[in-house]
ZAZA-327556 format. One record per residue (C-alpha): x, y, z. Coordinates in steps of 0.25 Angstrom, whole numbers, plus 5000, padded with zeros to 4 digits. Each point is the difference from the previous one (the first is absolute). Layout:
residues N
PT   px   py   pz
PT    X    Y    Z
...
***
This chain:
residues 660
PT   px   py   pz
PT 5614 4807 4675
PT 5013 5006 4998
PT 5012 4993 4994
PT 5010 5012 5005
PT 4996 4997 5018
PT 5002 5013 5007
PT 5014 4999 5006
PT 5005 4991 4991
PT 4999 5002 4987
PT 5014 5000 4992
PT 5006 4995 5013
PT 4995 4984 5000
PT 5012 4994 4994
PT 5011 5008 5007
PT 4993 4997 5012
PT 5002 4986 4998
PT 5013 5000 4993
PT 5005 5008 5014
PT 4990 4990 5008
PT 5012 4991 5000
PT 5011 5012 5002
PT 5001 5013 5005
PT 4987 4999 5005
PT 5001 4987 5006
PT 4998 5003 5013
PT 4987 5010 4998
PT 4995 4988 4992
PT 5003 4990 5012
PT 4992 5010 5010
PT 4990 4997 4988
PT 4998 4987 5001
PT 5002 4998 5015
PT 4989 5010 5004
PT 4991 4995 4990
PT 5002 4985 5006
PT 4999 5004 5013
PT 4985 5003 4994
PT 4997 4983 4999
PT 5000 5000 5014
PT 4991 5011 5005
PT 4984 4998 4998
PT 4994 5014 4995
PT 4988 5005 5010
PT 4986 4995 4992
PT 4992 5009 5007
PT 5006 5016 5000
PT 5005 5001 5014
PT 5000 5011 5009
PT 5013 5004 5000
PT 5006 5006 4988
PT 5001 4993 4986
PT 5013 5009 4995
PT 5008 4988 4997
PT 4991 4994 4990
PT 5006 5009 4989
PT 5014 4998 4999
PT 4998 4984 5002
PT 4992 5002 4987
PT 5010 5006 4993
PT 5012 4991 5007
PT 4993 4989 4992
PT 4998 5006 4987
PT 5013 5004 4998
PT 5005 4988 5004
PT 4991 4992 4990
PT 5004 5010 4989
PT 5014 4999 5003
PT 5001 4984 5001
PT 4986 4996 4993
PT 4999 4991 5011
PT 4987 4994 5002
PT 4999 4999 5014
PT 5004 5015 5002
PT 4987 5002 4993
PT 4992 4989 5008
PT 5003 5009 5014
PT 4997 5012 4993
PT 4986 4995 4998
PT 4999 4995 5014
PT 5004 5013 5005
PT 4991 5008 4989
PT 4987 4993 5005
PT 4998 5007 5014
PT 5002 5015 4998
PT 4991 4996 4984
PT 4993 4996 5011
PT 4996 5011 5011
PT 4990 5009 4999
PT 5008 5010 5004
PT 5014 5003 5001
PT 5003 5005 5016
PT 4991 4998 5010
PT 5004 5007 5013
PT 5002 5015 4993
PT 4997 5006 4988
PT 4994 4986 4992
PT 5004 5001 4985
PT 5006 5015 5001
PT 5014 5001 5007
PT 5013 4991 5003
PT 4995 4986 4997
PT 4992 5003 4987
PT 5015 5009 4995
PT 5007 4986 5002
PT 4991 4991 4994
PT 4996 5008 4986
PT 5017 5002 5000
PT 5002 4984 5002
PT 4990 4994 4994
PT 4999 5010 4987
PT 5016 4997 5000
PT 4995 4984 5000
PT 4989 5001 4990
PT 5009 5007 4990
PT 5011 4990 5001
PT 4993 4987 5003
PT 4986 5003 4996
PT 5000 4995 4987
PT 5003 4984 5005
PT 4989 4999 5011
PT 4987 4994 4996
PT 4990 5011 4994
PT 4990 4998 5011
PT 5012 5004 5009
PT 5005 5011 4992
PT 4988 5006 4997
PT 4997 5000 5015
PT 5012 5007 5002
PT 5000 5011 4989
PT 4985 5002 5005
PT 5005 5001 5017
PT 5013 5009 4994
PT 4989 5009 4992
PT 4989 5001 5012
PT 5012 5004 5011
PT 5005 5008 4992
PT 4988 5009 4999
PT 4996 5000 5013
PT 5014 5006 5003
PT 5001 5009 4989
PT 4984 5004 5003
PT 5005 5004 5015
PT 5011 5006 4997
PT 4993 5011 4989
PT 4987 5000 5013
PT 5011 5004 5011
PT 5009 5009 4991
PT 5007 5010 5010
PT 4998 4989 5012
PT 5007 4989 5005
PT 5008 4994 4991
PT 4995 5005 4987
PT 5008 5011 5001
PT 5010 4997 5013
PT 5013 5003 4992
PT 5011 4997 5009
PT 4993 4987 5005
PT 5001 4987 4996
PT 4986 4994 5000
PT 5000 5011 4988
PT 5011 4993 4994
PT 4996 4986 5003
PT 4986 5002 4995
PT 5003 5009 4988
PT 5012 4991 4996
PT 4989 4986 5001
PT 4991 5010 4991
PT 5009 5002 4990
PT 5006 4985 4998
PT 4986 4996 4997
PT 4996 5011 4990
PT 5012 4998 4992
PT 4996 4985 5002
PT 4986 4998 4996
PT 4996 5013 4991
PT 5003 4994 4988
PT 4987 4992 5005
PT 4994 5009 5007
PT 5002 5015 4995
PT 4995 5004 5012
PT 5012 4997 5006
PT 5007 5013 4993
PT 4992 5008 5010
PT 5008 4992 5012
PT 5013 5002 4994
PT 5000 5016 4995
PT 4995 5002 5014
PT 5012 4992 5006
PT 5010 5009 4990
PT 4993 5013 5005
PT 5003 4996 5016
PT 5013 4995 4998
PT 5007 5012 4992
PT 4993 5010 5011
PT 5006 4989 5010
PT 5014 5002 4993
PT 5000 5016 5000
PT 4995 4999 5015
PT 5009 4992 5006
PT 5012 5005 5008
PT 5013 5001 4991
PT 5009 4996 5012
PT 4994 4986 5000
PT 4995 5000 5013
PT 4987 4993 5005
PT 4991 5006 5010
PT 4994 4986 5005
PT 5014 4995 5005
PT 5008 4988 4994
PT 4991 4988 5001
PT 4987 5009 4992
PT 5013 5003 4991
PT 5002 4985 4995
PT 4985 4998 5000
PT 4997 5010 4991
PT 5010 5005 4993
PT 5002 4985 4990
PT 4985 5005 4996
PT 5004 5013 4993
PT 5011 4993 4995
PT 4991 4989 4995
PT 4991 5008 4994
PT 5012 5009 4991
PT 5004 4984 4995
PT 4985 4997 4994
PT 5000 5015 4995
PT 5012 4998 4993
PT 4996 4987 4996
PT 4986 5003 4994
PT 5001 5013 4996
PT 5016 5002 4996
PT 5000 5012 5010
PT 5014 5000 5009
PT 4997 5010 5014
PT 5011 4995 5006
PT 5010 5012 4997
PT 4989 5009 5003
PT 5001 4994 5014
PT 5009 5008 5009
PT 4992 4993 5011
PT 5005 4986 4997
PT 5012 5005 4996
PT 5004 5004 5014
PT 4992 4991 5009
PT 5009 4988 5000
PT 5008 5009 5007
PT 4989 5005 5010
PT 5000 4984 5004
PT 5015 4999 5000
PT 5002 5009 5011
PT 4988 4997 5006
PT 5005 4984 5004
PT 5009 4998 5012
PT 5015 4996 5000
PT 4995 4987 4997
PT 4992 5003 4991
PT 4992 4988 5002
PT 4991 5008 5010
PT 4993 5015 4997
PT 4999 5014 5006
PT 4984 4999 5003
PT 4998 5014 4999
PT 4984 5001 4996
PT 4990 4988 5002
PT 5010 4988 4999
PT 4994 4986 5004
PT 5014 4994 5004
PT 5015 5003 4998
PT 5003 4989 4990
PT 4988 5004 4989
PT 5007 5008 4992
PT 5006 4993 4988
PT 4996 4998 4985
PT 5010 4993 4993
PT 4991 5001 4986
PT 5000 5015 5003
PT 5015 5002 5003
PT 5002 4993 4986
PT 4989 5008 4993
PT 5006 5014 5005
PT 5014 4995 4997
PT 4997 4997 4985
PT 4992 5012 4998
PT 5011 5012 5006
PT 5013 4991 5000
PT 5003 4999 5015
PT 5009 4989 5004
PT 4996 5001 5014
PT 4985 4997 4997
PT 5006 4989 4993
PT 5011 4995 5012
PT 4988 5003 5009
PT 4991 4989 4992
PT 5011 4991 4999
PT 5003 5000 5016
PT 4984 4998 5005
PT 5000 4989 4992
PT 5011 4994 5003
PT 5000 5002 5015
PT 4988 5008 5005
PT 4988 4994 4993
PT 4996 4990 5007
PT 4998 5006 5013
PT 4993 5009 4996
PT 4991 4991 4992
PT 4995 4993 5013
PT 5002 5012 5010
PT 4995 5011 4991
PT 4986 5005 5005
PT 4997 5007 4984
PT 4991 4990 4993
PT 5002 4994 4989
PT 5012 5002 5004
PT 5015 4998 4990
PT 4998 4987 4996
PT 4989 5002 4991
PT 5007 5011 4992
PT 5009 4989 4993
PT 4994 5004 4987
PT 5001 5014 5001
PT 5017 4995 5004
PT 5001 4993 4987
PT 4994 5011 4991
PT 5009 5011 5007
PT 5012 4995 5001
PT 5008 5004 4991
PT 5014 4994 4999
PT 5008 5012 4993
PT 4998 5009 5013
PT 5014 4997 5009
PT 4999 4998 5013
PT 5008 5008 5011
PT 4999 5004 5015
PT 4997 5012 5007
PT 5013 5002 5007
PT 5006 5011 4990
PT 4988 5008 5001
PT 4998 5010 5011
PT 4997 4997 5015
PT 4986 5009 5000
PT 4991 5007 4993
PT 4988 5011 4999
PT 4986 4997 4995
PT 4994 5014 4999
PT 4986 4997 4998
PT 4997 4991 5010
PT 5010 5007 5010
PT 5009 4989 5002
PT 5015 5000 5004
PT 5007 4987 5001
PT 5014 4997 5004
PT 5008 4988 5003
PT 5015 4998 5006
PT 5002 4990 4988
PT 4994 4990 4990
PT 5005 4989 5011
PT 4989 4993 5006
PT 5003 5005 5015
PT 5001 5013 4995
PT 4990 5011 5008
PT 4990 5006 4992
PT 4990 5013 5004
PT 4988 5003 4993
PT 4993 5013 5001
PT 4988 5007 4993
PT 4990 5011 5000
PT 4992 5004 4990
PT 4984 5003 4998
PT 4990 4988 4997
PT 5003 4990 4988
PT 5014 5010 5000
PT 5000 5016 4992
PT 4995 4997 4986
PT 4987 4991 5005
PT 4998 5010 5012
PT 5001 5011 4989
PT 4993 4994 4990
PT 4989 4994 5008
PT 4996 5011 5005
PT 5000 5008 4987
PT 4992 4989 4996
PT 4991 5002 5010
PT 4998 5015 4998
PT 4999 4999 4982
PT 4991 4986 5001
PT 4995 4997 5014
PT 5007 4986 4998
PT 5006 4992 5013
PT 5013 4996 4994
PT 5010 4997 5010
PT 4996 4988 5010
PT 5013 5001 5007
PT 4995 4988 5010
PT 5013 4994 4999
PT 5009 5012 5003
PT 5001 5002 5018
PT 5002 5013 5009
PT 5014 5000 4998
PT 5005 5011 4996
PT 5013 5003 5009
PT 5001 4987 5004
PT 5012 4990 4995
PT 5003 4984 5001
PT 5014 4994 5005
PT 5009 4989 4997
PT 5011 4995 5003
PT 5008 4988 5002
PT 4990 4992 4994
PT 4989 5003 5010
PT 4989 5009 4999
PT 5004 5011 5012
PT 4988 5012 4996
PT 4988 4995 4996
PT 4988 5002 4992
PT 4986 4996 5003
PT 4997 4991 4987
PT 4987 4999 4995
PT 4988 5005 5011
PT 4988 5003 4996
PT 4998 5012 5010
PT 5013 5008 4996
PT 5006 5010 5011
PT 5010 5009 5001
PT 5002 4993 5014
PT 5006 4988 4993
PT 5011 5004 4992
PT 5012 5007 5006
PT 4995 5014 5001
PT 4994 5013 5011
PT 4988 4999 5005
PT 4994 5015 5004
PT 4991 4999 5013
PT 5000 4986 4996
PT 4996 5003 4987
PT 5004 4995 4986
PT 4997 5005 4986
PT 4987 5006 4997
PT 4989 4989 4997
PT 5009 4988 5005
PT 4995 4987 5005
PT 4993 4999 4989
PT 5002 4989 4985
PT 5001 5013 4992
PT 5007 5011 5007
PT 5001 5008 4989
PT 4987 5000 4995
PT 4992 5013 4997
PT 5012 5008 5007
PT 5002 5013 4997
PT 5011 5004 4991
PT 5010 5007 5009
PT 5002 4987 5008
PT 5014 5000 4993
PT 5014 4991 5008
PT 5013 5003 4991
PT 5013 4997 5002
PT 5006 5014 5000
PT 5016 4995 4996
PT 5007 4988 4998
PT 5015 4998 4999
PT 5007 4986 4996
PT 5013 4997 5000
PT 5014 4992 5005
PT 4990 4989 5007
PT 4992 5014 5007
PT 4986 5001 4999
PT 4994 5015 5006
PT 4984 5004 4997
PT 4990 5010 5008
PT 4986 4996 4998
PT 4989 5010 5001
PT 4986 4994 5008
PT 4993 5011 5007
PT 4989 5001 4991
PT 4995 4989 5002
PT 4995 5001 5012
PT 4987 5005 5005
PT 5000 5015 4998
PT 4995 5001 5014
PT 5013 4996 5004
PT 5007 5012 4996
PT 5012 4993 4995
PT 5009 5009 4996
PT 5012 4991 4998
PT 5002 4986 5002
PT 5013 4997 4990
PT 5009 4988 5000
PT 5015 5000 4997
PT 5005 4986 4998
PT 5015 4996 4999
PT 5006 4986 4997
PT 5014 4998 5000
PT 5011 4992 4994
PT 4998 4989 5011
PT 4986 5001 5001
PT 4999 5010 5010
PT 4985 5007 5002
PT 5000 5013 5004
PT 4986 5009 5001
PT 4995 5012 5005
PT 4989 5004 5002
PT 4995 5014 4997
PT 4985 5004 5006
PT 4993 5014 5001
PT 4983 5001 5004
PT 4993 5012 5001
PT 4995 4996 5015
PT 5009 4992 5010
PT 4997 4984 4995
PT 5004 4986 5005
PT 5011 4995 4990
PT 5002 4985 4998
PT 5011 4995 4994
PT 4999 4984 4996
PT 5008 4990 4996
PT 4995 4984 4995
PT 5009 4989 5001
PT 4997 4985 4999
PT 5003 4996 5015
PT 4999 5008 5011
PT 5011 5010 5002
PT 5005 4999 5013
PT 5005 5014 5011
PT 5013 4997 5004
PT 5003 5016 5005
PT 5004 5012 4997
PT 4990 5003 4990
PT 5004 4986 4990
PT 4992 4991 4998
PT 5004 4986 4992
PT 4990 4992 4993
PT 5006 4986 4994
PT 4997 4996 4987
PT 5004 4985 4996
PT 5014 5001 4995
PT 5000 5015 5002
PT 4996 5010 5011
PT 4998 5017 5000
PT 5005 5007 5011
PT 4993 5012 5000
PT 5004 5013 5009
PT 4992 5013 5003
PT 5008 5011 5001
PT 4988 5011 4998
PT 4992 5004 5008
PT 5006 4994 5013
PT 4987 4999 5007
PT 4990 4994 4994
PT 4988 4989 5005
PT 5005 4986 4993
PT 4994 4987 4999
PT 5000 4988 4990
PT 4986 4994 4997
PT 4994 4989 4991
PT 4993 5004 4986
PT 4992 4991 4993
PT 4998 5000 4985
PT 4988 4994 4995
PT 4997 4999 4986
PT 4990 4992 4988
PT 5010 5002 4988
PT 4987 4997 4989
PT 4986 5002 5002
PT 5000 4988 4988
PT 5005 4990 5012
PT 4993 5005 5012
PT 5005 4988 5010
PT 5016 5005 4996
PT 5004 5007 5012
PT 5015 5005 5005
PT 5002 5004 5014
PT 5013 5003 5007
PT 5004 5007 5011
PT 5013 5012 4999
PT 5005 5007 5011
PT 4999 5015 5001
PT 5012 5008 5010
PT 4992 5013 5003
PT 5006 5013 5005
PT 4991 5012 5003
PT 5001 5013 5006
PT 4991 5010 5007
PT 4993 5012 4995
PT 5010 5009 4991
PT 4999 5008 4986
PT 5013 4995 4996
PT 5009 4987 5002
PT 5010 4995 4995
PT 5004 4985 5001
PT 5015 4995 4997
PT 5001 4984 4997
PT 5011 4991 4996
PT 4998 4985 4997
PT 5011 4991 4998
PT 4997 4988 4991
PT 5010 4987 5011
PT 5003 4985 4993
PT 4993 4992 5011
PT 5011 4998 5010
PT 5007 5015 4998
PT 5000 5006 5014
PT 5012 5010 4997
PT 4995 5012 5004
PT 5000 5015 4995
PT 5001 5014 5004
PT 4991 5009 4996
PT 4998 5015 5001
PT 4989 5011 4995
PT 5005 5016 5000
PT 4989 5009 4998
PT 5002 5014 4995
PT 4988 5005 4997
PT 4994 4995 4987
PT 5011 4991 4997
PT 5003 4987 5006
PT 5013 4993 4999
PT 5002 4984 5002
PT 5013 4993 5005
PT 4998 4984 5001
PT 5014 4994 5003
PT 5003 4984 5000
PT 5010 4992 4999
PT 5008 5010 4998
PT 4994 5007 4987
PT 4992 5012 5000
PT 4987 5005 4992
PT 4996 5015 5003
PT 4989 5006 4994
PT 4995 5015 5000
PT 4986 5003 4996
PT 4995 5014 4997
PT 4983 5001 5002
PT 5000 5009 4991
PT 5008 4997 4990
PT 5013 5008 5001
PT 5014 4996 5000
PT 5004 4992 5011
PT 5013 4994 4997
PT 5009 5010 5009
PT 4995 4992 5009
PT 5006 4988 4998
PT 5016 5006 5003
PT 5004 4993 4986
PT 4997 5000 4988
PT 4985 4990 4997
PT 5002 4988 4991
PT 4985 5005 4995
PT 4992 5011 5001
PT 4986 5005 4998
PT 4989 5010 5002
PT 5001 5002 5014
PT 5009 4987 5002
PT 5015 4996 5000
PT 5006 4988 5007
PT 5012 4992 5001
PT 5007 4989 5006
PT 5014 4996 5004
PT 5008 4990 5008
PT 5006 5004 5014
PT 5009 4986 4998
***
C-alpha cells in the first residue's frame, strides 16, 4: 500500500497542527459525525433501499483515525466495512453494481482503504482490496458496454459524475495493486475533461438546485483525487465551477435558508453543501462561498439535516468540510453585490428587491432541454455518433414559467419533484389545453426534435428592476400552430410583478393562463384574486383580457424521487387559478401580482392603456407610483411614460415616483 494516502499526502501534519486551530470546528464536525456512528447499527443484510451512505461513513472514520490514531475510530470503521465487504451486490432496487450506490461506495471506501487500510487485520483488508477491485470492474465494465447510453456518456448529469468520480478514487487507489485499475482511471480523465468543455460557462445546472448540491461536490471531488494522484490542477480550466456558486447564490430565497425549486427539487430546504461552498471558495477566492459556508453551518445546518429529503444528506460531508476549508479565503456577505442576475445558458433571470431576508425575489427561465450547449451539443452528438447524451429527466416543461417570493413566503410556486412533469404544473399557458410537446411524461425532452428551442429573447437589470421576454412557442405541438406565445416579465423596486402575456396561433385556440400558489387564492371581485401565504399573501389582478372563464382548482404532485428507494414517495397538493378564453388566433393577457406582509390590506390602483402593440402599466399605492411601458416588439417605449425612465431596455422603460 501507499505511504502517500490519496488526499493526504503532505497534508497529514498541518491537518493536525490546525486540528486544534483554524480548523477547529471542521475538526469537531469530524469527530461528532463519526461518534454519532457508535450509536447506529449498519444493515447485515443489503436492504432495499438505498446503501449511498455507506461511503462517506468509511471515509468519516478513516480520517478520523488517521488524524487522531485513535483505536476506536478504527474499531467502527471495521464494523461499518463488514456489511457493504459483504453484499453481493451494491444496490438492489435499480441498476445493482452500475449506478449511484456502487459511485459512493468505490469513492468511500477506496478513500477508507487508502487511509486506514493498512491497520486492519489482513483477512479484513484483503477482503477489502478484493470487494474495491471486483466493484470497480463491474462499474468500469458497464460503463465501456453502455458507451453513448445512460450515464456513460450523460455529460450534464450527475449519476455521470457520481459514478465516474467513485471510478476514479478507486483506480488511483488500488492500481499500484492492481494495474488494471489504470484502465478505470484514464477512462475517468477522458469523461471528465469532455464534461469540463461541455458544461455551460454561466454556471448554471439544468436539474434545479437540489441535483446542483448532489452532483456537483462529485466533479469537484474527482478534480481533488486528480490533482492528488496525478499532480494535474483543472480547476482554472473550469469556467463552470467558476461561476456556479453564483448560479446557487441567486438561486436561494431572501433567507437564504430555503431554495428556488426550479427543475426536480425534493423539498425547499435541500439545497446546501457547506463542504462545497468551502471547496469553491478556496479554489476561485469568493468570500461569499466562504460567508455562505460559514452561515449554514452556523445557523442553517441542522434543519436541514433532519428535514432534508437528499440522502445522505450534509451531515455525512464532514470530511469533505475539513479537507476544503481553507482558512485564508475571507469571508464577506452578498449585500454589495448586485440585486439580480442572468444565466444565459439555462435562460434564467433572477432578481431580488434586496439581500434582506424579506426581500421579494422572481425567478424566470427558458431555454431548450439540459439548457443551449447540451441541447446543441446532444443533438450534434446524436447526428456524428448516434449517442443518447442528454437525459435531461430532471429539467421540467418550464419554459416561460417563473417562481415568487416574497415576504418570506412562497407566493408562485413550482411543482418540485413529479415524476409525470407537465406544463400544467408550473406557472405557464396551456393551448387547447395543451402544454409542451411530449409532456406528461419523466423525460420530456427525450428524442425531441432540435427546433423545440425556448430562449429568453432580452434581459435588462438594474436600480432594484428586473424586465425579460421569454420565447415558448416552439415547444408546442406543431399542430397547434403556435405562432407566438412570448412572456414579458417586470419586477419592481418593491416587488411588484407585472406580466403580459403575448399569444398568436394559426387557427382560433383556447388560451389558458395559469397561476400555482400554496393555498387556494381566494375571488374577491373585480377580476383580483388574493391567495394567503403564511406570513405573506399575493393579490393578484387581471386587467387583460377582461372576459375570461376563471376557476381555482386542486393540482396534485406526485413523485418517487430514486428508483434505488422505491417505497420514498412526496405527495402534495398546490393550487392552480385558471383563466381561459374562448376560441381566438391572438390574445393577449395583462397581470399584476403584488407580493402583501400578511396583514397589509392597503389597497391599490391599478390601470392598463393599450395602444396597439404597446402596453403601459400604472400601479399606485400608498402614495408611490411604478409605471411601466412595454413595447411587444421591441421598440422604444419610454415616451410613454411622460418622464424620463429610471431604466430602460429593449422594448422596456419604467419608473416610479412618490405622489406624497
Amino acid at each position: 500500500m501507499s505511504t502517500q494516502p490519496l488526499l493526504l499526502a503532505g497534508r497529514l501534519d498541518r491537518l493536525r497542527q490546525e486540528a486544534s486551530g483554524v480548523r477547529g470546528r471542521q475538526f469537531r464536525r469530524l469527530l461528532d459525525e463519526c461518534d454519532r456512528y457508535r450509536s447506529e447499527v449498519p444493515p447485515a443484510e443489503h436492504p432495499r433501499a438505498s446503501i449511498t451512505y455507506f461511503g462517506p461513513v468509511a471515509a468519516n472514520l478513516a480520517l478520523a483515525y488517521r488524524l487522531t490514531g485513535q483505536r476506536h475510530h478504527l474499531e467502527q470503521l471495521r464494523r461499518w466495512l463488514a456489511p457493504p465487504v459483504s453484499f453481493p451486490h451494491w444496490g438492489k432496487a435499480h441498476m445493482p453494481d452500475h449506478d449511484l450506490d456502487a459511485g459512493w461506495l468505490c469513492h468511500g471506501l477506496a478513500l477508507a482503504y487508502a487511509w486506514a487500510g493498512a491497520d486492519l487485520p489482513a483477512a479484513e483488508r484483503d477482503a477489502l482490496f478484493d470487494k474495491l477491485v471486483l466493484q470497480g470492474t463491474r462499474l468500469y465494465d458497464f460503463a465501456v458496454a453502455s458507451e453513448g447510453s445512460w450515464w456513460s456518456a450523460s455529460y450534464w448529469q450527475n449519476h455521470n459524475w457520481i459514478c465516474y468520480a467513485g471510478l476514479a478514487t478507486a483506480g488511483y487507489v488500488l492500481a499500484a495493486d492492481h494495474p488494471p485499475a489504470h484502465a478505470w482511471t484514464e477512462r475517468a480523465k477522458q469523461n471528465f475533461a469532455t464534461v469540463l468543455d461541455l458544461l455551460p460557462d454561466d454556471g448554471s445546472n439544468c436539474e434545479g438546485v437540489v441535483y446542483w448540491r448532489y452532483g456537483v461536490p462529485w466533479i469537484v471531488s474527482y478534480l481533488d483525487v486528480l490533482k492528488s494522484a496525478e499532480g494535474i490542477d483543472w480547476f482554472p480550466r473550469s469556467a463552470y465551477l467558476r461561476e456556479t456558486f453564483w448560479y446557487r447564490l441567486y438561486q436561494a430565497a431572501p433567507d437564504l435558508e430555503r431554495i428556488v425549486d426550479h427543475g426536480d427539487c425534493h423539498d425547499r430546504r435541500s439545497g446546501h453543501s457547506v463542504a462545497l461552498y468551502y471547496k469553491l471558495a478556496a479554489e476561485y477566492r469568493i468570500p461569499q462561498a466562504q460567508w455562505l459556508a460559514e452561515r449554514v453551518a452556523g445557523d442553517f445546518f441542522w434543519r436541514e439535516a433532519y428535514e432534508s429529503g437528499v440522502k445522505p444528506g450534509v451531515r455525512p460531508e464532514a470530511y469533505q468540510e475539513l479537507l476544503w476549508y481553507d482558512p485564508t479565503v475571507p469571508a464577506r456577505g452578498p449585500e454589495s453585490l448586485p440585486l439580480g442576475r442572468v444565466f444565459p445558458d439555462l435562460g434564467l433571470v433572477a432578481g431580488r428587491t434586496s439581500w434582506d431576508p424579506q426581500a421579494c425575489l422572481v425567478s424566470f427561465k427558458a431555454a431548450p432541454g439540459g439548457g443551449h450547449k447540451a441541447w446543441e451539443t446532444s443533438h450534434r452528438l446524436a447526428d456524428e455518433r448516434g449517442w443518447s447524451t442528454l437525459n435531461a429527466g430532471h429539467h421540467h416543461p418550464d419554459a416561460g414559467s417563473f417562481v415568487l417570493l416574497g415576504h418570506g413566503s412562497y407566493l408562485a410556486v413550482d411543482e418540485g419533484y413529479s415524476n409525470r412533469k407537465r406544463t400544467a404544473h408550473h406557472n405557464a399557458v396551456l393551448v387547447d389545453g395543451h402544454g409542451f410537446v411530449n409532456d406528461d411524461r419523466y423525460h420530456v425532452y427525450k428524442d425531441l426534435p432540435r427546433e423545440h428551442v425556448a430562449r429568453i429573447r432580452t434581459a435588462t437589470i438594474g436600480d432594484g428592476w428586473v424586465y425579460a421576454v421569454s420565447e415558448a412557442a416552439s415547444m408546442y405541438d406543431a399542430a397547434l400552430d403556435v405562432r407566438r406565445l412570448d412572456r414579458h416579465l417586470v419586477m419592481s423596486p418593491r416587488g411588484t410583478l407585472i406580466l403580459v402575456d403575448d399569444l398568436a396561433a394559426g387557427v382560433p385556440r383556447r388560451w389558458t393562463w395559469l397561476l400555482h400558489t400554496d393555498h387556494r387564492a381566494e375571488h374577491v371581485g373585480d377580476g383580483r384574486w388574493v391567495a394567503d401565504a403564511g406570513s405573506a399573501r399575493l393579490r393578484v389582478s387581471a386587467l387583460e383580457p377582461t372576459t375570461t372563464h376563471a376557476d381555482v382548482v386542486e393540482t396534485p404532485i406526485a413523485a418517487n424521487p430514486t428508483s434505488s428507494t422505491p417505497s420514498l414517495a412526496i405527495e402534495k397538493v398546490q393550487y392552480t387559478l385558471r383563466r381561459a378564453t374562448g376560441p381566438a388566433e391572438e390574445v393577449r393577457f395583462v397581470t399584476v401580482g403584488e407580493p402583501l406582509a400578511w396583514d397589509d390590506a392597503e389597497p391599490s390602483e391599478i390601470e392598463v392603456h393599450s395602444d396597439g402593440r404597446r402596453v403601459v402599466v400604472e400601479v399606485e399605492r400608498g402614495g408611490d407610483v411604478e409605471l411601466v411601458a412595454i413595447d411587444l416588439d421591441g421598440k422604444d417605449p419610454s415616451g410613454a411614460l411622460g418622464a424620463v425612465a429610471d431604466i430602460a431596455g429593449d422594448g422596456f422603460a419604467a419608473r416610479s415616483e412618490s405622489k406624497t
